[in-house]
N, C-alpha and C positions, 0 to 999 in steps of 0.2 A: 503494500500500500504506500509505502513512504518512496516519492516521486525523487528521481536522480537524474541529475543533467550530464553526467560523466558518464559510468558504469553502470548496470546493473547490478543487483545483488548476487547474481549468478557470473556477472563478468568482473566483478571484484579481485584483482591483481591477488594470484594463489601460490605464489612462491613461496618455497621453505622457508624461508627469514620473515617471510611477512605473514605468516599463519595467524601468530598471536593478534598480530595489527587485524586482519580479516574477520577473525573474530570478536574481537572486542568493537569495531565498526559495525557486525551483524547483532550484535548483545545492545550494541545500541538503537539500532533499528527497532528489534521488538521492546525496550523499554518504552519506545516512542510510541509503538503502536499500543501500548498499553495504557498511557499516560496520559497522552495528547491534548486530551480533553480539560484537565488540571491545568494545564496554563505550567507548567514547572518551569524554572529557570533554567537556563545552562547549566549552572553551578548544580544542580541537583543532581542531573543525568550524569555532570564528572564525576559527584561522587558516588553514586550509586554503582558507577564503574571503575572506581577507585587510580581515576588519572585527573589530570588539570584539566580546567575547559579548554587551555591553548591545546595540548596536547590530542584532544579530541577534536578540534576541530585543523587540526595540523592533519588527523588520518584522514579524516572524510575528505577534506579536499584533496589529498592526496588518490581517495577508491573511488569516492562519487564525484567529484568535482561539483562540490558545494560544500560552505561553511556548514558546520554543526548545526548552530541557530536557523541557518537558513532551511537546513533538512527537516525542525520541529514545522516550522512556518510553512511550507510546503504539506508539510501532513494537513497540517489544518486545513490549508486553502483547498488541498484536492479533495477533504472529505463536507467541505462544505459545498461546494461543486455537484457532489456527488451528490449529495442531499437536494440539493436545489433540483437538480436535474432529474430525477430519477425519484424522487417522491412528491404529495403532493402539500408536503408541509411548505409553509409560512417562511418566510426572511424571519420573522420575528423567531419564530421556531427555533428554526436551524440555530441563531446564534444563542438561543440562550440555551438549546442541546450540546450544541460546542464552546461553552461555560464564557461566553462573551453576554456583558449586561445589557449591551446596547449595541444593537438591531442593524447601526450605520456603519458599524464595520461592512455589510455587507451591499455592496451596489450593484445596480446590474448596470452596464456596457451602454451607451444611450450609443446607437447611432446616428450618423449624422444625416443630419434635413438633409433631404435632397430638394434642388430648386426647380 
């Protein structure tokens, strides 16, 4: 679920030296997928993974080619997408399902007047 601009989870660079690195990036992933919703800091996910936020966000950019932070915020944005798209709940809904108090986080896309 958690959306990557570099790699896939499956094409995540799998060399002997970088095992450890691979999977502490994939531990993070499911933390994510677990959590998302909580709004948690960086600083939570480092240490729930027991390394620094630089450090964490030094592997992802290095497997996914996205910051850490950027990888949380991405979950959100695709699973509020997802919601939008695909069920028939509310703006208001969605965001306060995805632990946001206020609704204007979410906007839809205005296109533009045609003349």
């Amino acid at each position: 679920m958690v959306p990557t601009r570099g790699a896939s989870r499956q094409e995540v660079n799998s060399r002997p030296n970088e095992q450890p690195h691979v999977a502490l990036v994939q531990r993070f992933l499911a933390l994510i997928e677990n959590t998302y919703r909580e709004h948690c800091p960086l600083s939570f996910y480092a240490h729930e993974l027991e390394v620094t936020t630089r450090h964490l966000t030094r592997l992802c950019r290095r497997q996914l080619g996205l910051s850490a932070q950027a990888i949380v915020h991405d979950c959100l944005v695709l699973e509020a997408k997802r919601l939008l798209a695909y069920t028939p709940a509310s703006i208001a809904h969605v965001a306060q399902d995805l632990g946001f108090r206020d609704p204007a986080y979410f906007t839809l896309i205005r296109q533009p007047m045609r003349r």
